[in-house]
PDB file with SEQRES, HELIX, SHEET and CRYST1 records, atoms N, CA, C and O in Angstrom:
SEQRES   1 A   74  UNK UNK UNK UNK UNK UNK UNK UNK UNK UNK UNK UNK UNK          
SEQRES   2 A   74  UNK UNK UNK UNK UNK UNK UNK UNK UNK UNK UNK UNK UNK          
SEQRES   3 A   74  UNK UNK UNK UNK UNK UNK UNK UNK UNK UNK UNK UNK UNK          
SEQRES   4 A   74  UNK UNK UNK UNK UNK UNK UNK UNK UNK UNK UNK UNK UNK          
SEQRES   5 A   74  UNK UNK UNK UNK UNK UNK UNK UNK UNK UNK UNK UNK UNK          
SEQRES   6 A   74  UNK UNK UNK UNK UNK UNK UNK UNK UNK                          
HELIX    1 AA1 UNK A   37  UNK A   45  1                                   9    
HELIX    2 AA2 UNK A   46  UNK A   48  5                                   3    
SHEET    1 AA1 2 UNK A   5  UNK A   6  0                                        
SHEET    2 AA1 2 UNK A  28  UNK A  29 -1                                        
SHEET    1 AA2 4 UNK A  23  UNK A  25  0                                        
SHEET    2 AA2 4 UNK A  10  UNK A  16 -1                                        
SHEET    3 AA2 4 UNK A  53  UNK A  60 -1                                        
SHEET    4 AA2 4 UNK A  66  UNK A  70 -1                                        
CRYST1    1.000    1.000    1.000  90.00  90.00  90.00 P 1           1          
ATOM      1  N   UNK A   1      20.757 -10.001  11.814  1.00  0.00           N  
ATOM      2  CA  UNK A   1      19.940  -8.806  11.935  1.00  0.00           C  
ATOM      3  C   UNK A   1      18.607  -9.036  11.223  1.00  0.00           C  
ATOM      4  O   UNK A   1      18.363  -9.560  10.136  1.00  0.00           O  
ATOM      5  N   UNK A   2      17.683  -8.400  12.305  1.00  0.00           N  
ATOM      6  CA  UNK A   2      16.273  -8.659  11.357  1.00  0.00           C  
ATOM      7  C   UNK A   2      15.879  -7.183  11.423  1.00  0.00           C  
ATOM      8  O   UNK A   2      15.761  -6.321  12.294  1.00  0.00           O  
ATOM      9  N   UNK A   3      15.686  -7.326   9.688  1.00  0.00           N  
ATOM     10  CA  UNK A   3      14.476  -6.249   9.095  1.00  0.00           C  
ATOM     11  C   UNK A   3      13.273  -5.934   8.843  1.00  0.00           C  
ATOM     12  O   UNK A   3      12.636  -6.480   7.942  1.00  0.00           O  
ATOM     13  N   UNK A   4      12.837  -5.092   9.536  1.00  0.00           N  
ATOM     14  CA  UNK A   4      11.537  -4.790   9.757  1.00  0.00           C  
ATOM     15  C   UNK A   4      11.345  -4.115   8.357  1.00  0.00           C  
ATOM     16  O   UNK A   4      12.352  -3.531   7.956  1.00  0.00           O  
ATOM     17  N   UNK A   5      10.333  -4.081   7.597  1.00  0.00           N  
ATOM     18  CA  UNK A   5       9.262  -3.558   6.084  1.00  0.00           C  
ATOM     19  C   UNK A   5       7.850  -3.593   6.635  1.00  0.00           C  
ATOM     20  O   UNK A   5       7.020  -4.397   7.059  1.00  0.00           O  
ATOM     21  N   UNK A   6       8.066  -1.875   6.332  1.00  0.00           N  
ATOM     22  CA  UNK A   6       6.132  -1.915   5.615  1.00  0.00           C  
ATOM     23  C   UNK A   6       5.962  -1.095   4.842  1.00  0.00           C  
ATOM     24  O   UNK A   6       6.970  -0.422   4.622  1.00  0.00           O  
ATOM     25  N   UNK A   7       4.762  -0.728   4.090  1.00  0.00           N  
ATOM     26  CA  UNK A   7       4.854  -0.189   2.971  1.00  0.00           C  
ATOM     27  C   UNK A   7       3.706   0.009   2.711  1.00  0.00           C  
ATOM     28  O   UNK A   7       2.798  -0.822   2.736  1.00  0.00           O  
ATOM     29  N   UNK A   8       3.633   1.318   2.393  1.00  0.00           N  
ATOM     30  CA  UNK A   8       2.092   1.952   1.318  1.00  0.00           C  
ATOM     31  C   UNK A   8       1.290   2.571   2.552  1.00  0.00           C  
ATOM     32  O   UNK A   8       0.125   2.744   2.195  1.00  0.00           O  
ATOM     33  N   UNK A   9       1.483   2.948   3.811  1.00  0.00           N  
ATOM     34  CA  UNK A   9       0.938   3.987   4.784  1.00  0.00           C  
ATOM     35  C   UNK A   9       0.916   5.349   4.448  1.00  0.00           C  
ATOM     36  O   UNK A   9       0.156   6.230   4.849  1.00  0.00           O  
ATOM     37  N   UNK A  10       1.982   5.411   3.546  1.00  0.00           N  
ATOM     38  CA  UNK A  10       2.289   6.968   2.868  1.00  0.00           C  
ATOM     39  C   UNK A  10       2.227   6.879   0.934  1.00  0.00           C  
ATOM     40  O   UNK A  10       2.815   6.098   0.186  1.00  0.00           O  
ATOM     41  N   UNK A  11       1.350   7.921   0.635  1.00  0.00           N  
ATOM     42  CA  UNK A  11       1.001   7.505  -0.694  1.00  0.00           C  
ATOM     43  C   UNK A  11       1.266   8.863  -1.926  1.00  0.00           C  
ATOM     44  O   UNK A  11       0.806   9.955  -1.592  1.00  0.00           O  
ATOM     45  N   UNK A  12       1.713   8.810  -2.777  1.00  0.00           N  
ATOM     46  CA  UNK A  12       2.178  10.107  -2.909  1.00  0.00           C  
ATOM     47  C   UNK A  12       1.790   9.951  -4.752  1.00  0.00           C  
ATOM     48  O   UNK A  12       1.933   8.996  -5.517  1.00  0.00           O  
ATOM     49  N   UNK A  13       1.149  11.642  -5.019  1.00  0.00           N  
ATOM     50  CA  UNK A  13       1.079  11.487  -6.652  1.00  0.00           C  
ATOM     51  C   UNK A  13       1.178  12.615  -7.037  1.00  0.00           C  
ATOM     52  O   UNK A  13       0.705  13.499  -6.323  1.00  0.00           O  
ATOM     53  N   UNK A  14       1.911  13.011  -8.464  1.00  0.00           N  
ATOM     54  CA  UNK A  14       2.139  14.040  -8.976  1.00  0.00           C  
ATOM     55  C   UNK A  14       1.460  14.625 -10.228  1.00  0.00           C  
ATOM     56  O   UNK A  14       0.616  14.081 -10.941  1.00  0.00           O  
ATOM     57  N   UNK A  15       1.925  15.665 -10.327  1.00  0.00           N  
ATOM     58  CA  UNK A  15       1.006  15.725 -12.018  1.00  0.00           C  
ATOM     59  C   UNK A  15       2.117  17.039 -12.691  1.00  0.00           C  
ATOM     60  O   UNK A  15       2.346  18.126 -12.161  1.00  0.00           O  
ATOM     61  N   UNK A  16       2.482  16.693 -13.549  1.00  0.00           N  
ATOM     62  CA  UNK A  16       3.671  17.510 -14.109  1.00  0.00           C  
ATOM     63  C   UNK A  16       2.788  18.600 -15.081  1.00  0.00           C  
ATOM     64  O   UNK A  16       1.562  18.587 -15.183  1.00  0.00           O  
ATOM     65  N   UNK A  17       3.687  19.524 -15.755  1.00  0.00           N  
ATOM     66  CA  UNK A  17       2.861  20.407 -16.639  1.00  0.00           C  
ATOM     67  C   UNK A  17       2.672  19.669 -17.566  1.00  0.00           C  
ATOM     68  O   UNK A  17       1.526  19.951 -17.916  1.00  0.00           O  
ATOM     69  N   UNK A  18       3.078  18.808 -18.284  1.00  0.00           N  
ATOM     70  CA  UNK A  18       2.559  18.178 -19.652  1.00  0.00           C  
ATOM     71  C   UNK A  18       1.464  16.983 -19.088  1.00  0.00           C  
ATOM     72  O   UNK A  18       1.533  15.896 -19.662  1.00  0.00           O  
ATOM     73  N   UNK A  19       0.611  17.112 -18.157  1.00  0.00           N  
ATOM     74  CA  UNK A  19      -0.722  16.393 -17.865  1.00  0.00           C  
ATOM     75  C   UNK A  19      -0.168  14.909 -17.212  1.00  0.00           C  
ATOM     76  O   UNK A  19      -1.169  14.204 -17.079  1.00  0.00           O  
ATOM     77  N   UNK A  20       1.021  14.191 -16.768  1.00  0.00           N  
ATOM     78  CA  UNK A  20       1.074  12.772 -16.809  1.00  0.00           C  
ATOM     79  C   UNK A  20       1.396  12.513 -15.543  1.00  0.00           C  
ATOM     80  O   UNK A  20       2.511  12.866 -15.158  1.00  0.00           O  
ATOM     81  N   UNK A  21       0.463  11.824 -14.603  1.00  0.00           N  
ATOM     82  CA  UNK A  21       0.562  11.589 -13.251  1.00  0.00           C  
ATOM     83  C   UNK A  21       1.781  10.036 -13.046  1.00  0.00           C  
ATOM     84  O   UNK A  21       2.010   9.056 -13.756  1.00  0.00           O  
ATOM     85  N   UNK A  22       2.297  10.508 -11.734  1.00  0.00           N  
ATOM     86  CA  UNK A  22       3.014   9.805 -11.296  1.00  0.00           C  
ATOM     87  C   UNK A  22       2.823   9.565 -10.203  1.00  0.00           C  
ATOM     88  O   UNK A  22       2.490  10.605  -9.635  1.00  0.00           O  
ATOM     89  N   UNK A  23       2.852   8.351  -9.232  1.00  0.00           N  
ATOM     90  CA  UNK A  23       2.532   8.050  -8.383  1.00  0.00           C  
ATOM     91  C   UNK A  23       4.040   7.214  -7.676  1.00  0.00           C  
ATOM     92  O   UNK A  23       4.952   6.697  -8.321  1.00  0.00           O  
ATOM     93  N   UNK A  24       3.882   7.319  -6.003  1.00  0.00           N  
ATOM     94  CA  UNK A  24       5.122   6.564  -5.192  1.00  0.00           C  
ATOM     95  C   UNK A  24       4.631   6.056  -3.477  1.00  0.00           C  
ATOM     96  O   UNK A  24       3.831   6.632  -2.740  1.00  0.00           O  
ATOM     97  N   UNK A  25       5.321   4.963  -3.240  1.00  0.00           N  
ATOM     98  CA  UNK A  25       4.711   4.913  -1.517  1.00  0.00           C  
ATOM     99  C   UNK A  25       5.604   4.936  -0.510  1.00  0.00           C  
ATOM    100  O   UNK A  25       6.454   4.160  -0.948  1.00  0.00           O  
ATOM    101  N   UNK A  26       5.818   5.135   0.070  1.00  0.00           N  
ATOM    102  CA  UNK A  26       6.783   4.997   1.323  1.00  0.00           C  
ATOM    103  C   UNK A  26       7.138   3.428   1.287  1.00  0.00           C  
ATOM    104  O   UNK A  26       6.415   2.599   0.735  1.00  0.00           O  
ATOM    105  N   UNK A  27       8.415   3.110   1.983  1.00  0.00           N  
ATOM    106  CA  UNK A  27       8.950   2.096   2.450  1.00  0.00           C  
ATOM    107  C   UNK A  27       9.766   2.122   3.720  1.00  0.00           C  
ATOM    108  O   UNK A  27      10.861   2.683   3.764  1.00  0.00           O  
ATOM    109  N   UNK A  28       9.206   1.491   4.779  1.00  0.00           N  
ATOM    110  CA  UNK A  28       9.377   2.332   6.250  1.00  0.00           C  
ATOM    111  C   UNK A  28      10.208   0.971   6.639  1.00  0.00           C  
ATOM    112  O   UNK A  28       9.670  -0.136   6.655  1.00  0.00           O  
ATOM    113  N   UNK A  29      11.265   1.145   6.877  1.00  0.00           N  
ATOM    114  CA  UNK A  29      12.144   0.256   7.599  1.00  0.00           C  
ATOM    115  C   UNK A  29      13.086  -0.044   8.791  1.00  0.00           C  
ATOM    116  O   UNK A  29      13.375   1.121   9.064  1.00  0.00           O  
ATOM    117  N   UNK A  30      13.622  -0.630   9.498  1.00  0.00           N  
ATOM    118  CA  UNK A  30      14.212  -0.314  10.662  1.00  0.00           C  
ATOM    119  C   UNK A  30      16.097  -0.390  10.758  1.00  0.00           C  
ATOM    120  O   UNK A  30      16.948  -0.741  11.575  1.00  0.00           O  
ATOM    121  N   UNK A  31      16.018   0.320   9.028  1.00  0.00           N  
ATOM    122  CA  UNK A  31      17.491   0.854   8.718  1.00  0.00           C  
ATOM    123  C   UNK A  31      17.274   1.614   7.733  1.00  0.00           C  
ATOM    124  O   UNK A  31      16.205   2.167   7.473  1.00  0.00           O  
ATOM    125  N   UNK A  32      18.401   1.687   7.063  1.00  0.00           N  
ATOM    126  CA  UNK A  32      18.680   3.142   5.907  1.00  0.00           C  
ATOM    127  C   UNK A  32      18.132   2.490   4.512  1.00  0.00           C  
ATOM    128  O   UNK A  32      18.367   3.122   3.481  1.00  0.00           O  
ATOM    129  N   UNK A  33      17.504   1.416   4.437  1.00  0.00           N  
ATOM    130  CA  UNK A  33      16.890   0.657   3.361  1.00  0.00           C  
ATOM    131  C   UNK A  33      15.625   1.629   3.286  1.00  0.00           C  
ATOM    132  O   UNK A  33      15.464   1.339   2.101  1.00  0.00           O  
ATOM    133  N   UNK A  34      14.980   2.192   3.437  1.00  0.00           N  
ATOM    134  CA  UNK A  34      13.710   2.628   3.453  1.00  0.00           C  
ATOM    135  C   UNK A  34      13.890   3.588   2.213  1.00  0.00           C  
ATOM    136  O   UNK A  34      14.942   3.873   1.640  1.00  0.00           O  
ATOM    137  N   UNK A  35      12.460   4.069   1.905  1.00  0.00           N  
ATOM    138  CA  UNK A  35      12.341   5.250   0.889  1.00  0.00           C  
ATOM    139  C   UNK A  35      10.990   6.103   0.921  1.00  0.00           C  
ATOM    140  O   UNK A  35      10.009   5.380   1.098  1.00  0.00           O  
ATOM    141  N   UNK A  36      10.691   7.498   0.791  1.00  0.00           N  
ATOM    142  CA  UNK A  36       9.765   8.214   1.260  1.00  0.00           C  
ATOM    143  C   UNK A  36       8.917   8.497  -0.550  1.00  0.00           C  
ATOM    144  O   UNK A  36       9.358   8.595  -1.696  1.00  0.00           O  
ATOM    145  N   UNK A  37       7.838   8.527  -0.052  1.00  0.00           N  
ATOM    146  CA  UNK A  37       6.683   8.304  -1.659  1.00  0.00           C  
ATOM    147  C   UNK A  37       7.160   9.250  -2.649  1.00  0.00           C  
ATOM    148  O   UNK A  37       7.324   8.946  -3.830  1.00  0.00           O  
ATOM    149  N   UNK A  38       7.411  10.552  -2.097  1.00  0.00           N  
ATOM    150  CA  UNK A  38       7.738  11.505  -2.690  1.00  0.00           C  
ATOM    151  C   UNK A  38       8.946  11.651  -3.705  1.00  0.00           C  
ATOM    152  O   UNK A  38       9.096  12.527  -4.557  1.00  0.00           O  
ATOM    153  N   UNK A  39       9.692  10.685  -3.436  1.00  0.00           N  
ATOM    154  CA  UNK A  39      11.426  10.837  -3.911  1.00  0.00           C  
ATOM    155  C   UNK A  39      10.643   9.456  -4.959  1.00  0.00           C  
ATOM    156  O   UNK A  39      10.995   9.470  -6.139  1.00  0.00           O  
ATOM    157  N   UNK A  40       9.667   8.365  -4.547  1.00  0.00           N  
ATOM    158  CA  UNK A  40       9.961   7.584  -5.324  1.00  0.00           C  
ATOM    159  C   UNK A  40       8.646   8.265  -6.695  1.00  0.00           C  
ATOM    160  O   UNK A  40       8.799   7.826  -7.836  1.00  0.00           O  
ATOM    161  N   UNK A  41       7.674   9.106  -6.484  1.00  0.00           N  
ATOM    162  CA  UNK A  41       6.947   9.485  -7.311  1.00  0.00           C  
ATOM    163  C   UNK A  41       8.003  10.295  -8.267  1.00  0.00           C  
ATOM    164  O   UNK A  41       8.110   9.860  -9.413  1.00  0.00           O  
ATOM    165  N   UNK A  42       8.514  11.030  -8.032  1.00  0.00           N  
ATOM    166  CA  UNK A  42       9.838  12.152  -8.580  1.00  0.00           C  
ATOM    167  C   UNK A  42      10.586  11.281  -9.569  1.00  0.00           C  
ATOM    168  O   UNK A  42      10.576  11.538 -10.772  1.00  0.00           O  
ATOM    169  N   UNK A  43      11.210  10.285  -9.069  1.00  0.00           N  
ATOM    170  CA  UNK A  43      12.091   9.344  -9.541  1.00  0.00           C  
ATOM    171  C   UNK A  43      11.349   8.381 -10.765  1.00  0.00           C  
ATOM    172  O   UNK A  43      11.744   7.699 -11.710  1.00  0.00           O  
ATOM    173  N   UNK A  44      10.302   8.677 -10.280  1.00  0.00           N  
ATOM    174  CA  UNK A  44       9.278   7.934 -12.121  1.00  0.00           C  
ATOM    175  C   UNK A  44       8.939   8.832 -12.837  1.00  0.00           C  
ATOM    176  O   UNK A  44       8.452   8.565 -13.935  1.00  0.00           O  
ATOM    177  N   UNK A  45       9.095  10.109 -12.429  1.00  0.00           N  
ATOM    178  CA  UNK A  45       8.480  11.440 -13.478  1.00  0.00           C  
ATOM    179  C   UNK A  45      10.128  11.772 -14.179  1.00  0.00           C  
ATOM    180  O   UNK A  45      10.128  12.141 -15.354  1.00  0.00           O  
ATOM    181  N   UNK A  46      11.404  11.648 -13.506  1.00  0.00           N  
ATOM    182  CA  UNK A  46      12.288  11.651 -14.293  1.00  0.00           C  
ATOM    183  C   UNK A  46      12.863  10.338 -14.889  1.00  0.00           C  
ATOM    184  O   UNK A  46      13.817  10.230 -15.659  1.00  0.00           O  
ATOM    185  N   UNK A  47      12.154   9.461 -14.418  1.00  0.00           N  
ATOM    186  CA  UNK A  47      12.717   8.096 -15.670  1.00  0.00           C  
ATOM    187  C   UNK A  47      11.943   8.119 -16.826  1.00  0.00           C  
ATOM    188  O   UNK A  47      12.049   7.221 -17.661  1.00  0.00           O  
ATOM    189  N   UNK A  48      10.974   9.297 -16.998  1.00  0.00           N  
ATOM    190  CA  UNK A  48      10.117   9.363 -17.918  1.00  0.00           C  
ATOM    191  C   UNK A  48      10.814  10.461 -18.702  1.00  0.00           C  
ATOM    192  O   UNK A  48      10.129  10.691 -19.698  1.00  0.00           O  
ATOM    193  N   UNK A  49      11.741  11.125 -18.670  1.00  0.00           N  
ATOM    194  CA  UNK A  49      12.042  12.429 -18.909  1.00  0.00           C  
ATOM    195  C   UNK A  49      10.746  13.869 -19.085  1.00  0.00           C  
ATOM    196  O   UNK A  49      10.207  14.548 -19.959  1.00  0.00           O  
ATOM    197  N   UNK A  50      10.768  13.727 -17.879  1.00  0.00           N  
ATOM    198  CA  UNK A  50       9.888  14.651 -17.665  1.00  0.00           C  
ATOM    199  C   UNK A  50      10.404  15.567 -16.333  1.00  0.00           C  
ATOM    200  O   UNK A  50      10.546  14.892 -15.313  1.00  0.00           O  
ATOM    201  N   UNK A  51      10.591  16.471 -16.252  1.00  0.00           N  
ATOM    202  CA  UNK A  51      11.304  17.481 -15.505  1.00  0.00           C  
ATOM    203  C   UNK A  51      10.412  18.869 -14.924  1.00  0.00           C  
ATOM    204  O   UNK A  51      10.980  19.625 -14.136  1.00  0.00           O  
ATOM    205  N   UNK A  52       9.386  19.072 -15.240  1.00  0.00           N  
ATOM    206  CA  UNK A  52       8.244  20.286 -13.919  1.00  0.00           C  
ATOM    207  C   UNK A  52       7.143  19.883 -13.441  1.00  0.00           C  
ATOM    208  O   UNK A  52       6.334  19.247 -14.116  1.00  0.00           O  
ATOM    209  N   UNK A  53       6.999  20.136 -12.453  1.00  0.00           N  
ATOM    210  CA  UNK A  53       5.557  19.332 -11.759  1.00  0.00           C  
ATOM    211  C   UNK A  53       4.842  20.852 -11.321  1.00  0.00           C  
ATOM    212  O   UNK A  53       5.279  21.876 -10.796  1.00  0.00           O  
ATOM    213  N   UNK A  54       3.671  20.466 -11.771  1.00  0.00           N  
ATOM    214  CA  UNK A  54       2.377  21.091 -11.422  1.00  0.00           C  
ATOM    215  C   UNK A  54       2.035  21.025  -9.942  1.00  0.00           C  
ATOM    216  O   UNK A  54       2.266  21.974  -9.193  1.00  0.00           O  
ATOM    217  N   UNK A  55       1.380  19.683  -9.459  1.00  0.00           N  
ATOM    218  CA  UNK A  55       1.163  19.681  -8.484  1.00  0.00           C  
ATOM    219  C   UNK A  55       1.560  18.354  -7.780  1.00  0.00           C  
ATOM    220  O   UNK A  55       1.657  17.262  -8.339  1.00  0.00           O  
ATOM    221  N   UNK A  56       1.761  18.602  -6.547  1.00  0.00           N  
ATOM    222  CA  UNK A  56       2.327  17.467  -5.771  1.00  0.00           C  
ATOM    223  C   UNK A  56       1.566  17.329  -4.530  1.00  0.00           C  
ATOM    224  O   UNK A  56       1.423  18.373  -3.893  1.00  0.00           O  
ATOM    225  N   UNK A  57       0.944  16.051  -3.956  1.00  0.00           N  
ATOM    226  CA  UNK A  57       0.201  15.877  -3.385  1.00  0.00           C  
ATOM    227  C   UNK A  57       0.803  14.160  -2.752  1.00  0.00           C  
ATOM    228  O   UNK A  57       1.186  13.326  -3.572  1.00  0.00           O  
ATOM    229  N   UNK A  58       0.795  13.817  -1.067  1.00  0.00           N  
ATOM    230  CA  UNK A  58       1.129  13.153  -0.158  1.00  0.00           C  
ATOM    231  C   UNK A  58       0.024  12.906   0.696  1.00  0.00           C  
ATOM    232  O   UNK A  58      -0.630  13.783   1.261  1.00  0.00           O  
ATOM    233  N   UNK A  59      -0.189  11.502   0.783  1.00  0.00           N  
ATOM    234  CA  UNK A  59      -1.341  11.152   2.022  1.00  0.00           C  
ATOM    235  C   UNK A  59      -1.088   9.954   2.651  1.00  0.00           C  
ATOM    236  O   UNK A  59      -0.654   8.907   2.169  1.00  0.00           O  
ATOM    237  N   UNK A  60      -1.477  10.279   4.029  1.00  0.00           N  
ATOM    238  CA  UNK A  60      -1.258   9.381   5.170  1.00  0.00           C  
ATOM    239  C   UNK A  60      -2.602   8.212   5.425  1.00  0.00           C  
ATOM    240  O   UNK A  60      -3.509   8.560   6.181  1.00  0.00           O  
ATOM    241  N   UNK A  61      -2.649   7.099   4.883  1.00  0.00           N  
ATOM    242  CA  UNK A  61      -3.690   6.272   5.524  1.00  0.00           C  
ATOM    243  C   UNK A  61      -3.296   5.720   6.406  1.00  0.00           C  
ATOM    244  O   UNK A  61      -3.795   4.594   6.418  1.00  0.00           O  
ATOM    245  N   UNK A  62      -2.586   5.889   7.274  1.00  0.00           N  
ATOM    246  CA  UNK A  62      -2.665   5.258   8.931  1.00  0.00           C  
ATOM    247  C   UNK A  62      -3.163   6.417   9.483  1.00  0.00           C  
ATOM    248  O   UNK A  62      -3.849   6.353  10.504  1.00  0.00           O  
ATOM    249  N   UNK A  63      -2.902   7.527   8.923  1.00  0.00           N  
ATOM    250  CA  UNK A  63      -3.183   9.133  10.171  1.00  0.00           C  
ATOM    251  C   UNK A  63      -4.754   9.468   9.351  1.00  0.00           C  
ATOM    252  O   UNK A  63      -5.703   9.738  10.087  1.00  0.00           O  
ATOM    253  N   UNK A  64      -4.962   9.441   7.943  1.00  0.00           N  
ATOM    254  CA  UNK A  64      -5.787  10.018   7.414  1.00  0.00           C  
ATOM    255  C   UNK A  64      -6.116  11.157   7.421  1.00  0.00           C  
ATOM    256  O   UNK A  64      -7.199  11.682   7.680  1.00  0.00           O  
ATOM    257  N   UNK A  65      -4.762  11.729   7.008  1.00  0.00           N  
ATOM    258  CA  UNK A  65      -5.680  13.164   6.610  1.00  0.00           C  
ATOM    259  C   UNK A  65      -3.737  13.404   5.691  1.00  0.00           C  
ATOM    260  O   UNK A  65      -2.671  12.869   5.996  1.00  0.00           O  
ATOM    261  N   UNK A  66      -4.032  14.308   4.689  1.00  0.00           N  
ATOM    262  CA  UNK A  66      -3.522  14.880   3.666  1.00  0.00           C  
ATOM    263  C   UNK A  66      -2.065  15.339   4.148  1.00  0.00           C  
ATOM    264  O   UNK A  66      -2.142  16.005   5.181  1.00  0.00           O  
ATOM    265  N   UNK A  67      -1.140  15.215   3.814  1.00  0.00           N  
ATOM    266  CA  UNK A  67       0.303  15.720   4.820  1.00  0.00           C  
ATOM    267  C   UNK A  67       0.766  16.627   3.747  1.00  0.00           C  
ATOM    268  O   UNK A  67       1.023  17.722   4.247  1.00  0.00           O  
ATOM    269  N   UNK A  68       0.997  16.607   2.337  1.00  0.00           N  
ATOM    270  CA  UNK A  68       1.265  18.078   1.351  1.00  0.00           C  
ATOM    271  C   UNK A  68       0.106  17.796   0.544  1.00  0.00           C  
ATOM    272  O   UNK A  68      -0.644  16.864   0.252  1.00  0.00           O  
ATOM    273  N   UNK A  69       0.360  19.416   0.239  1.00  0.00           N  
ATOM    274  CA  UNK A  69      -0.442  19.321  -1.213  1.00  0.00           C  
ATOM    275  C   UNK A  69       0.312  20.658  -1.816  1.00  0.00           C  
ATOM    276  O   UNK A  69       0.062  21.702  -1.214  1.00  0.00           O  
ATOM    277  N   UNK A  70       1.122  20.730  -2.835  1.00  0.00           N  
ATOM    278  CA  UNK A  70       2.060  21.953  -3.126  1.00  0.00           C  
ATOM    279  C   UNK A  70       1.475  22.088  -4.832  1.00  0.00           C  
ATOM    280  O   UNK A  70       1.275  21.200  -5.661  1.00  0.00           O  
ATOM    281  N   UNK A  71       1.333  23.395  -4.911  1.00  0.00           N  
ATOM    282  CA  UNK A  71       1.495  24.000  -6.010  1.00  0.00           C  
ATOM    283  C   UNK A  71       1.991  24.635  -6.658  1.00  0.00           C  
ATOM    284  O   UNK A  71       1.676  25.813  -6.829  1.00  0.00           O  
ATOM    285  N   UNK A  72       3.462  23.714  -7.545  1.00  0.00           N  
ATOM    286  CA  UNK A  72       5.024  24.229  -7.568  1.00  0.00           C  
ATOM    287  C   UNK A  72       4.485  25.563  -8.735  1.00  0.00           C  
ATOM    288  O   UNK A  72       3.492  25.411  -9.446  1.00  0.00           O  
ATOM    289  N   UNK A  73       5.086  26.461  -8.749  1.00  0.00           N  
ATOM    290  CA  UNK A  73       5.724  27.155  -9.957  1.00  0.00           C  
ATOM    291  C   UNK A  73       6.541  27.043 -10.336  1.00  0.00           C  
ATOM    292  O   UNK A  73       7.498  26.758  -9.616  1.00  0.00           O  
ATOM    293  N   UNK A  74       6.703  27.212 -11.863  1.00  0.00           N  
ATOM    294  CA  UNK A  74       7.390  26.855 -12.962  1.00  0.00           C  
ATOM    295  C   UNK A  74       8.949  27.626 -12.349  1.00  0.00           C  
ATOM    296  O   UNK A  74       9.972  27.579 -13.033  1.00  0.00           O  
TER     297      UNK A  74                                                      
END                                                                             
């Protein structure tokens, strides 16, 4: 079996309430190996122990143009 990888078309960064950005990219594959920016930006804001996000923000450079931009409440 051959696996198809690409990576960094989808770009994703956060900013929690205590000021410390986190950033993640997509990993687009042609099985269940893959991972979406968002889960991997998340997944560095809690290996940090850090647990509320301010704002969360996702962008597409193959499409170019902005896909979220959320402004969680606490």
């Amino acid at each position: 079996m051959v696996i198809y990888a690409s990576c960094g078309y989808i770009g994703c960064a956060l900013l929690t309430k205590n000021g410390n950005i986190y950033t993640g990219i997509c990993i687009d594959t042609n099985c269940a190996l893959g991972n979406c920016a968002k889960y991997v930006a998340i997944v560095e804001m809690l290996k940090n122990n850090e647990r509320k996000i301010d704002k969360i923000v996702a962008y597409s450079a193959k499409d170019k143009f902005m896909i979220h931009v959320v402004d969680v409440e606490s």
